[in-house]
C-alpha positions, 0 to 999 in steps of 0.5 A: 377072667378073674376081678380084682381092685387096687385101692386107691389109698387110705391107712392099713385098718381101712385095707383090711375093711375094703379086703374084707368087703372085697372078698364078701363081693366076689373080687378074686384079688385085693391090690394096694400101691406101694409109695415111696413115703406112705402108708406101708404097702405089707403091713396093709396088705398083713392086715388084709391077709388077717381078715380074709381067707381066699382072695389074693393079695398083691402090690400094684406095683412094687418098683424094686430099683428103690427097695432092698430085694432081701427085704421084699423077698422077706416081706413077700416070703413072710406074707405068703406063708401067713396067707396060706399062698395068696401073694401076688407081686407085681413089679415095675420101674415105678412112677417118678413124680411119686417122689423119686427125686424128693428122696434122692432116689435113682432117676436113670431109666437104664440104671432102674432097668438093671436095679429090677433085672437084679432084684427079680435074680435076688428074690427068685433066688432068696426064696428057692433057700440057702446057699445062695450067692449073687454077682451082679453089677449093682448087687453081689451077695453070698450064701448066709449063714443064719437060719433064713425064713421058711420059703414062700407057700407056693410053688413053685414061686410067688406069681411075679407080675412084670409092666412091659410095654409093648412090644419093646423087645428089651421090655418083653425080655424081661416079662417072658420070665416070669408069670405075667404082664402089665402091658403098657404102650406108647405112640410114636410121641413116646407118649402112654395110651390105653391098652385094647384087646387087639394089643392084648391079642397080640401079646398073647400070640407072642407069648404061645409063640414062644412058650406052648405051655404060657397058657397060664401067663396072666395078662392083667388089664387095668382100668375102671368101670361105674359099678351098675353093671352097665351093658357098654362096660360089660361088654368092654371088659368081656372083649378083653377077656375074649382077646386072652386077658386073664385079670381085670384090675378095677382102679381109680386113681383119681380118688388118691389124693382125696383118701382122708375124705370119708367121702372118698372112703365111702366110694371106695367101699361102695364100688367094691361092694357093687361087685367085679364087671362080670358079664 
């Protein structure tokens, strides 16, 4: 299993301290989350790239339905060429009371759907190069005559994370495309419930199902733990590693609105410095 730690908020120059803090710690991933009115997501994530050599780098998560796909395939293109093949993307319909509605942004959970079906088609696309074209519903391109940007580092694509909730059969659709998974569930009051290792299990057994060779799909678990190497916590994440999770992402989101605190700065730092839940 490998580590990694989306934080929470906080401008770009505290990105790149807690990206370098991160990779001296033994972390295997440096995540940030992308707001409709914030603190720029790539330019974070460029000056973490500038101040770090291995650690991957990602969006925790990207909710294409509200972003120009040519801009994100660019960014995301960009990016993986400047850190030597160390981008993540991991993408969503995205959080509605984030600001949606504020900025008149599209609400419909169907048209969201197909806006991120659309967008995933544009950017595997844009970065396999010109000439390419595009008829969709929401998005129609044809091939550019411009010199386009170098392709991404690796190949043979940026590794694409997809939230799926499990198991909607119209959510896995889409997940089986690509490289891997931010499971979510609901119980029968349609209402979001932690994800356990019998559900991750579970789609692991779906994926090997239909793909022998998605040994190497990702199964990302989010959550969080106290940082002191608790025997209960290890334990907790290693029981998700054993049912097939491949990345352990430690989050508090709590800690979002209170960025501008060097309070909450300081515990930042200080969790990413205590180092991954390895066993």
């Amino acid at each position: 299993m490998k580590f990694g730690y989306v934080l929470p908020g906080g401008s770009a120059r505290f990105a790149s301290e807690a990206a370098r803090i991160a990779e001296e710690s033994g972390w295997n991933g440096f995540f940030v989350w992308e707001p409709v009115w914030g603190v720029d997501a790539w330019v974070s994530l460029t000056a973490a790239a500038m101040v770090t050599r291995q650690i991957r780098l990602g969006t925790m998560v990207s909710p294409l339905s509200r972003m120009r796909p040519w801009k994100i395939a660019s960014e995301t293109a960009t990016l993986d060429q400047l850190s030597g093949g160390r981008v993540i993307l991991s993408v969503g319909l995205g959080a509605l009371e984030t600001g949606f509605e504020a900025f008149g942004e599209v609400t419909d959970r169907k048209t969201r759907a197909e806006l991120l079906d659309e967008s995933l088609g544009i950017l595997t696309g844009l970065w396999k190069g010109q000439p390419f074209s595009y008829e969709g519903k929401h998005y129609q391109i044809r091939p550019a005559q411009f010199n386009p940007p170098p392709p991404p580092t690796q190949k043979p694509r940026i590794p694409i994370w997809v939230v799926g909730l499990w198991p909607n059969p119209r959510s896995m659709r889409r997940v089986v495309k690509y490289d891997g998974i931010l499971p979510a569930r609901q119980n029968e009051k349609r209402e979001f419930v932690d994800i356990t290792p019998q559900d991750v299990s579970e789609i692991r057994t779906f994926m090997l199902e239909r793909e022998p060779q998605a040994s190497d799909f990702d199964i990302v678990v989010e959550g969080q733990t106290p940082g002191k190497d608790a025997a209960a916590e290890i334990a907790r994440v290693r029981a998700f590693a054993e049912a097939g999770a491949t990345w352990w992402i430690e989050s508090n989101w709590e800690l979002s609105e209170k960025m501008a605190q060097q309070e909450s700065m300081d515990a930042v730092l200080d969790r990413i410095r205590q180092g991954p839940p390895r066993g």
